[in-house]
VEXZA-967250 format. One line per field, with one value per residue (C-alpha): residue number from 1; x, y, z. Coordinates in nm, 4 decimals, decimal comma. Each point is the difference from the previous one (the first is absolute). Example, Ala and Ser with C-alpha at 12.3 -4.5 7.8 and 13.67 -1.06 7.14 Angstrom:
resi c(1:2)
X c(1,2300:0,1370)
Y c(-0,4500:0,3440)
Z c(0,7800:-0,0660)
//
This chain:
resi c(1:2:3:4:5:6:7:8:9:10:11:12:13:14:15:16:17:18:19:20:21:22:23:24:25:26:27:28:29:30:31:32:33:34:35:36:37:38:39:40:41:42:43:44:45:46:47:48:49:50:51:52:53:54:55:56:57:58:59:60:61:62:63:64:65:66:67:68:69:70:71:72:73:74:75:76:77:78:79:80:81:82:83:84:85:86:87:88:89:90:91:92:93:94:95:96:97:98:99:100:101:102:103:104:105:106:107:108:109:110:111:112:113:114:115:116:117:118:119:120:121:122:123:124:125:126:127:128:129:130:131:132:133:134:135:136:137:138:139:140:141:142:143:144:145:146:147:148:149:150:151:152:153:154:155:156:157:158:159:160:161:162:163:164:165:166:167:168:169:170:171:172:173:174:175:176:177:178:179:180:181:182:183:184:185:186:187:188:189:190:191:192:193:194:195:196:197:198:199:200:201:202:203:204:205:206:207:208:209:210:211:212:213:214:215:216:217:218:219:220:221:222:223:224:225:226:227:228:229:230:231:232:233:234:235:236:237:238:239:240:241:242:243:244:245:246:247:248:249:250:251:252:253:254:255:256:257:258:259:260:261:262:263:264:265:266:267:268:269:270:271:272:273:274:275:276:277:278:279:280:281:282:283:284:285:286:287:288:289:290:291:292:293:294:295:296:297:298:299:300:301:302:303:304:305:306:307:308:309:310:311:312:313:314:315:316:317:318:319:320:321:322:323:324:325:326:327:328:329:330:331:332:333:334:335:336:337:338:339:340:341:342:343:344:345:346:347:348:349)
X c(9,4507:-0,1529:-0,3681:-0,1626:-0,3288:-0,1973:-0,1199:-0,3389:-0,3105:-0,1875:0,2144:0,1158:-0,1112:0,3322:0,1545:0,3445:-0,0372:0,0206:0,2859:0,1778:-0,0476:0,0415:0,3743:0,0780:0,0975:-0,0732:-0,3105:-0,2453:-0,3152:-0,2039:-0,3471:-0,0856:-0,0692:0,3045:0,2811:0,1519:0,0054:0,3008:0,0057:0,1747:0,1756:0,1481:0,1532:-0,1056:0,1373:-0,2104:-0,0234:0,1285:-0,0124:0,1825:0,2311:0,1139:0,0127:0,1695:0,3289:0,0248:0,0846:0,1823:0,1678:0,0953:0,2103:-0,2358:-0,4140:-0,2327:-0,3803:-0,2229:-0,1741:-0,3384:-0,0484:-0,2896:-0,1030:-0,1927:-0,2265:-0,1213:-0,4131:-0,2194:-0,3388:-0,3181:0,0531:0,3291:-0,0011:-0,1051:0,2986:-0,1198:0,2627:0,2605:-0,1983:0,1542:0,3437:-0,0396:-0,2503:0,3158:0,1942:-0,2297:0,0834:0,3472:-0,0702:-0,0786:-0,2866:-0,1776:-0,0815:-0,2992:0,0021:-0,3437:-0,0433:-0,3137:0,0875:-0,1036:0,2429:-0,0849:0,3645:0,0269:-0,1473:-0,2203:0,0190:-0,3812:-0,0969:-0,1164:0,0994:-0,1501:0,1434:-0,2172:0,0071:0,3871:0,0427:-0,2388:0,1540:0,3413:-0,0950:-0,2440:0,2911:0,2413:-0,2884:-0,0593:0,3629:-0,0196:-0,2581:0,1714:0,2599:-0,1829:-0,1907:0,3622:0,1586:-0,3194:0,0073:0,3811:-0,0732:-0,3328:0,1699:0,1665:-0,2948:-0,1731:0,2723:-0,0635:0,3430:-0,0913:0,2213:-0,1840:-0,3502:0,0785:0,1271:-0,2991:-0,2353:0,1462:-0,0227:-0,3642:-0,0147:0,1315:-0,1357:-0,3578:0,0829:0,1640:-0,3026:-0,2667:0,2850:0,2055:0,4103:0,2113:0,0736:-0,3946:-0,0116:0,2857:0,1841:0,1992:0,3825:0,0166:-0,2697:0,2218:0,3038:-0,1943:-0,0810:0,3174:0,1309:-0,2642:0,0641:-0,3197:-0,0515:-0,3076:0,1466:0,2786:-0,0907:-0,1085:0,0367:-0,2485:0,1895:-0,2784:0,1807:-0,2010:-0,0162:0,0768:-0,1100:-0,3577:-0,2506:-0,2792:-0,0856:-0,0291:0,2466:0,1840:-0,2933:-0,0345:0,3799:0,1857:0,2615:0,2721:-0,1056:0,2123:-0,1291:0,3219:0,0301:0,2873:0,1173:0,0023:0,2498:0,1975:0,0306:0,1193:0,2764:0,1393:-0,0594:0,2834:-0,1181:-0,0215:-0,1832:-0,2412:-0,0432:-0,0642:-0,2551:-0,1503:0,0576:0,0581:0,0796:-0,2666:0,2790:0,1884:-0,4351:-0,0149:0,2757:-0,0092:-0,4084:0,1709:0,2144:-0,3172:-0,2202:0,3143:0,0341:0,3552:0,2394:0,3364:0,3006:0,3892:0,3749:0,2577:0,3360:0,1932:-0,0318:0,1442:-0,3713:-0,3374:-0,2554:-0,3722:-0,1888:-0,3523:-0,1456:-0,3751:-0,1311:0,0142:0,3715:0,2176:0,2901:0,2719:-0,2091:0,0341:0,3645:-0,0195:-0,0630:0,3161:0,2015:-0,0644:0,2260:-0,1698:-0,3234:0,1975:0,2310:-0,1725:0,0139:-0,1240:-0,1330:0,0814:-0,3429:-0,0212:-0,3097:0,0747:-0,1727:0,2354:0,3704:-0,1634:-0,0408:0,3168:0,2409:0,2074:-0,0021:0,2404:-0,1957:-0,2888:0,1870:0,0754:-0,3243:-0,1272:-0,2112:0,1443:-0,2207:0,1575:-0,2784:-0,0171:-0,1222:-0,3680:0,0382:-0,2209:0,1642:-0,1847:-0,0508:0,2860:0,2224:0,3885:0,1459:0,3910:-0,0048:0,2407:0,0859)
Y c(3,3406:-0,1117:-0,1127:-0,0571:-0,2304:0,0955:-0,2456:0,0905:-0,1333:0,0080:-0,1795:-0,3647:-0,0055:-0,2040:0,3318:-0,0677:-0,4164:0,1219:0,2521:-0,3377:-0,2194:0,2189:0,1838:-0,3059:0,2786:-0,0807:0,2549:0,0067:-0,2595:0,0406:-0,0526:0,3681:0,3225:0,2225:-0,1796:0,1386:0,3751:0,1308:-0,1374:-0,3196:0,0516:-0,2981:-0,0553:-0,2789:-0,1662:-0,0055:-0,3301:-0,0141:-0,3248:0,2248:0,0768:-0,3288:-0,0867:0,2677:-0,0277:-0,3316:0,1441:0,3044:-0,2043:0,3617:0,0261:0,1369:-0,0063:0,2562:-0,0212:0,2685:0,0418:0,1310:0,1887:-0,1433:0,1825:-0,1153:0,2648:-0,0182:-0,0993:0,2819:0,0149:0,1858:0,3802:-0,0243:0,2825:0,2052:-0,1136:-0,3224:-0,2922:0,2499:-0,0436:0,3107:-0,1243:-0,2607:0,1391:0,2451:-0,2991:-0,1176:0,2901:-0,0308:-0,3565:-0,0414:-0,3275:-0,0959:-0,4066:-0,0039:-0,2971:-0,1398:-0,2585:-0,2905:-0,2369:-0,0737:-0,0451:0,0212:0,0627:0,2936:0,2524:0,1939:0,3951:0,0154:-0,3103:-0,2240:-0,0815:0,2114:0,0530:0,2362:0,2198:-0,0201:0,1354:0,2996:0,0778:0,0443:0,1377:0,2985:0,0757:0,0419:0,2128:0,2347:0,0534:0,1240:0,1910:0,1636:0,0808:0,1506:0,2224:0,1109:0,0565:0,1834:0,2544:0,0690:0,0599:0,2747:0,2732:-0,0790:-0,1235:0,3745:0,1480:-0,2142:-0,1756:-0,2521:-0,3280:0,0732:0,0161:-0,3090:-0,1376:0,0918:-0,1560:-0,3327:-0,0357:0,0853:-0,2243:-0,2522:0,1379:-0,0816:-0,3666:-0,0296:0,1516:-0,3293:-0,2372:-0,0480:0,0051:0,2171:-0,2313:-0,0347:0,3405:-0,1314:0,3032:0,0471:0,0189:0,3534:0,0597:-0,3488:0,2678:0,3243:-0,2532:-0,1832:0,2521:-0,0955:-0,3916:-0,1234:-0,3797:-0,0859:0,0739:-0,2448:-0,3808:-0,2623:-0,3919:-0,1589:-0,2991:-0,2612:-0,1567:-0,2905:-0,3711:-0,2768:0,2399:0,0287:0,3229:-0,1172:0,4111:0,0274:0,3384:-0,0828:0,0623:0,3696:0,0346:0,0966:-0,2075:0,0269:-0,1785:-0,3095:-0,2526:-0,0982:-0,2215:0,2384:-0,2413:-0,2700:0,2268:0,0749:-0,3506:-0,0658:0,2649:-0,2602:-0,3214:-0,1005:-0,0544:-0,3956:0,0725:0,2097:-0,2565:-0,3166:0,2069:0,1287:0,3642:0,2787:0,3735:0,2736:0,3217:-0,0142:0,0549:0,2701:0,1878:-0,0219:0,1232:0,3228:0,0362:-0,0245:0,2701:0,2172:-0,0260:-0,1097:-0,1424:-0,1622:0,0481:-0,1106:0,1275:-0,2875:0,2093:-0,1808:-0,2965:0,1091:0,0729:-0,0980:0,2017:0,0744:0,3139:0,1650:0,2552:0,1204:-0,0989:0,2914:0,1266:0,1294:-0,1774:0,3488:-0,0034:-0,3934:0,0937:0,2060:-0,2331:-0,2248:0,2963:0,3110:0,1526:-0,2262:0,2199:0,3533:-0,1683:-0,2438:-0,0824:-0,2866:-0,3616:-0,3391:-0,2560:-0,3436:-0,1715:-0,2711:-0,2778:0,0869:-0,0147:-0,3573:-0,1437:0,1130:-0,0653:0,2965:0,4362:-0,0695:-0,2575:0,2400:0,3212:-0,2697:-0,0881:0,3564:-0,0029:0,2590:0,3129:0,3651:0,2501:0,3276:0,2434:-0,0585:-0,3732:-0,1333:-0,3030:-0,3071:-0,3152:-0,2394:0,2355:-0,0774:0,3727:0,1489:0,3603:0,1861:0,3576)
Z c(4,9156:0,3156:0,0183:0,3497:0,0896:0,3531:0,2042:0,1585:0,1718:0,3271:0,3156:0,0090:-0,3987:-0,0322:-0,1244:0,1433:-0,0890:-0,3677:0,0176:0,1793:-0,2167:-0,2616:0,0869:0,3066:0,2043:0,4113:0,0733:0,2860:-0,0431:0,2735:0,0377:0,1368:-0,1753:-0,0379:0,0286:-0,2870:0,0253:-0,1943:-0,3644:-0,0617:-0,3749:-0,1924:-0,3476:-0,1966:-0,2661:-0,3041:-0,1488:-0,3613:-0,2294:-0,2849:0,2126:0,0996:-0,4096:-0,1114:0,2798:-0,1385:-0,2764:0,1048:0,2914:0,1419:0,3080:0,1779:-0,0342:0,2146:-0,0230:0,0079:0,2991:0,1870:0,3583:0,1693:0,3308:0,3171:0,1232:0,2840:-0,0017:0,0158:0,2085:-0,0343:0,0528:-0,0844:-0,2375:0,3312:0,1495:0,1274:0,0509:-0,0677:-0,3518:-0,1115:-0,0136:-0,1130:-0,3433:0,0087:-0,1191:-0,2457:-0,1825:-0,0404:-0,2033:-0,3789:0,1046:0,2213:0,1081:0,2168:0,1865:0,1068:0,2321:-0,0334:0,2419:0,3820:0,2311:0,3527:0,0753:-0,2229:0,1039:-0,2184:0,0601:-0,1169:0,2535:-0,2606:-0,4086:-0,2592:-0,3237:-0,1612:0,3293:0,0078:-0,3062:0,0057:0,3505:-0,2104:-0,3400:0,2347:0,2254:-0,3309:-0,1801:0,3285:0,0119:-0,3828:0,0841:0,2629:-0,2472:-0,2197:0,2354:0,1593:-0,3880:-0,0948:0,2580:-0,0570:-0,3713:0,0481:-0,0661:-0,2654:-0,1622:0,0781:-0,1541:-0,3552:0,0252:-0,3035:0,1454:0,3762:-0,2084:-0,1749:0,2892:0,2000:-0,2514:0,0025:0,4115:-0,0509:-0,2064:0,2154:0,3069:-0,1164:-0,1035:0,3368:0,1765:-0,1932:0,1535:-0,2789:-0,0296:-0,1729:-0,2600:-0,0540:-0,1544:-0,2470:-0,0538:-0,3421:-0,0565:0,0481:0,3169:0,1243:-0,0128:0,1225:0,3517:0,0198:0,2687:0,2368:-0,0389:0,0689:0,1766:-0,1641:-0,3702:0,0554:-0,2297:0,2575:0,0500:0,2203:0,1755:0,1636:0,3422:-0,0472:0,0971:-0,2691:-0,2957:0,1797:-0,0560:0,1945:0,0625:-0,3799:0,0232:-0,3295:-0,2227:0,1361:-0,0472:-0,3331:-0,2002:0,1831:0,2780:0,1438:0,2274:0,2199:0,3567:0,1202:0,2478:-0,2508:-0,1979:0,3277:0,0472:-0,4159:0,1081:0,2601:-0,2574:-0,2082:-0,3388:0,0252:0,3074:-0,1688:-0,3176:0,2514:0,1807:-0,3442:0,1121:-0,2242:0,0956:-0,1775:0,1016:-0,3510:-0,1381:0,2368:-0,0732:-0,3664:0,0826:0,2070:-0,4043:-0,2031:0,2331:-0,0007:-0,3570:0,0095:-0,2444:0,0511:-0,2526:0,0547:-0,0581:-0,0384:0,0320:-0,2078:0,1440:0,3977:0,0973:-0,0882:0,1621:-0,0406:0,0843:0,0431:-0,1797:-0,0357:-0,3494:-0,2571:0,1697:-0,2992:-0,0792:0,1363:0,3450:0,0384:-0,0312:0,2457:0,2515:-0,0900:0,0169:0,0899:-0,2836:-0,3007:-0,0249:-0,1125:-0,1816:-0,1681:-0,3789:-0,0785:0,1432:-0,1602:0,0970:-0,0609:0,1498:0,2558:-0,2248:-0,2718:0,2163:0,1377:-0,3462:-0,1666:0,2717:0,0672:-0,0109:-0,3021:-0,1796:0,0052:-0,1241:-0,3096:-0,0657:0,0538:0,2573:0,1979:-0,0598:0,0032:0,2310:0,0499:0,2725:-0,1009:0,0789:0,2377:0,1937:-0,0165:0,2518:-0,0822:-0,1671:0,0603:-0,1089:-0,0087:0,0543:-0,2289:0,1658)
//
């Protein structure tokens, strides 16, 4: 199961500095609006302590992480919901992403050019989150006129349907995002189909000098909200790791990746395979233990029977899959079990 992260902000935000540093893949980093136009898409390793413990264990032949898609859109502008900037490409491609990092810049520089002639942090970020909203907007007026006649005609899922984008459209129309009007499981799966942008979780990321807020954004900004010098931590990527200990350096990606897993509401669980692979894997917290099968094979969700769990903590301090069938900690789950963060499980089919 792949999960992807989209990288947004205004131009020269240090948009495509991050997706560097982040996947060391050679992009364009140039100090001009547009010069990324078609989506830059990476896959990152996600960093995994348990992991690392458990293969030392294992000692499998072979060992495969899970991993993350991160994607460098290009920046939008104001009016770029009315096409703007080729803005509606490029909100086309927010769509296709499951969250979105919204990189904010609050440095001078006067070799950077700032698309808004001048640093404002506050500004930046209302440009962004109105052109998102308008484009939601847009979407709901479009979907709303397509449905009418249903609605006339009493169809029950259009009515419900239509009550929710009201709903929406109203919270929309006092400047507030989708996600504002914090719509329940079931209205979340009535509005799915129209995949709005501003329903998708957000991280704030701060492009700031030496850890400094001197415009005071943070405190308007929620939790997950990371200050980062991105070309400090495109520099760390060239450092080897004495390099980086003599000059008291230390990378924050691995905290912003496992930030993208928390607002995602991930979990990570493993298959050892007797020993020829280890491998880990992500799932969305609550996933049944047949459909997490599923994504291991595509054969072990019909035909599942059963899953043997032991949690990771458990292998690590008996020593071996065989030493903890002996001292029983290897559970026996059905269909109704829900896997949990840390679980090593054999699928039995």
């Amino acid at each position: 199961m792949s999960f992807s992260i989209g990288i947004i902000g205004l131009p020269n935000v240090g948009k495509s500095t991050l997706f560097k540093a982040l996947t060391q893949q050679e992009v364009d980093i140039s100090n001009y609006p547009f010069c990324t136009i078609d989506p830059n898409v990476g896959v990152v390793r996600v960093p995994d302590e348990r992991l690392q413990k458990i293969i030392e264990i294992i000692k499998p032949q072979k060992v495969t992480p899970t991993i993350i898609e991160f994607v460098d859109i290009a920046g939008l502008v104001k009016g770029a919901h009315k096409g703007e900037g080729l803005g509606n490409q490029f909100l086309a491609h927010i769509r296709e992403v499951d969250a979105i990092l919204h990189i904010i810049r609050t440095f001078s520089d006067k070799d950077i050019k700032h698309v808004e002639e001048g640093v404002d942090p506050q500004r930046d970020i209302g440009i962004v989150n109105t052109e998102l909203i308008m484009k939601d907007l847009e979407t709901i007026d479009k979907h709303i006129k397509k449905i009418e006649k249903d609605v006339e005609s009493k169809d029950k899922d259009r009515i419900k349907e239509f009550e929710i984008l009201q709903k929406i459209r109203k919270a929309i129309n006092e400047g507030n995002a989708v996600s504002a009007v914090n719509p329940s499981e079931k209205e979340r799966e009535v509005i799915k189909h129209l995949n709005f942008l501003t329903i998708k979780p957000v991280i704030y990321i701060l492009n700031t000098k030496e850890d400094d807020d001197s415009f005071g954004v943070r405190k308007s900004l929620p939790e997950n909200t990371l200050p980062i010098d991105l070309k400090i931590e495109l520099e760390c990527t060239e450092l080897s790791k004495k390099e980086l200990k003599e000059l008291n350096l230390k990378s924050r990606l691995d905290v912003l990746i496992k930030t993208c897993y928390k607002i995602l509401n991930l979990v990570t669980f493993y298959t050892i395979k007797g020993g020829e692979e280890t491998r880990a894997w992500t799932v969305e917290q609550g996933v049944k233990a047949p459909e997490a099968g599923r994504i291991v094979h595509s054969d072990f969700q019909e035909k599942f029977i059963r899953a043997e769990v032991v949690n990771y903590k458990d292998l690590l301090g008996v020593g071996s899959w065989a030493e903890a069938r002996a001292e029983g900690l290897i559970r026996t789950e059905g269909k109704d079990y829900s896997v949990k963060d840390g679980d090593i499980i054999e699928f039995k089919i």
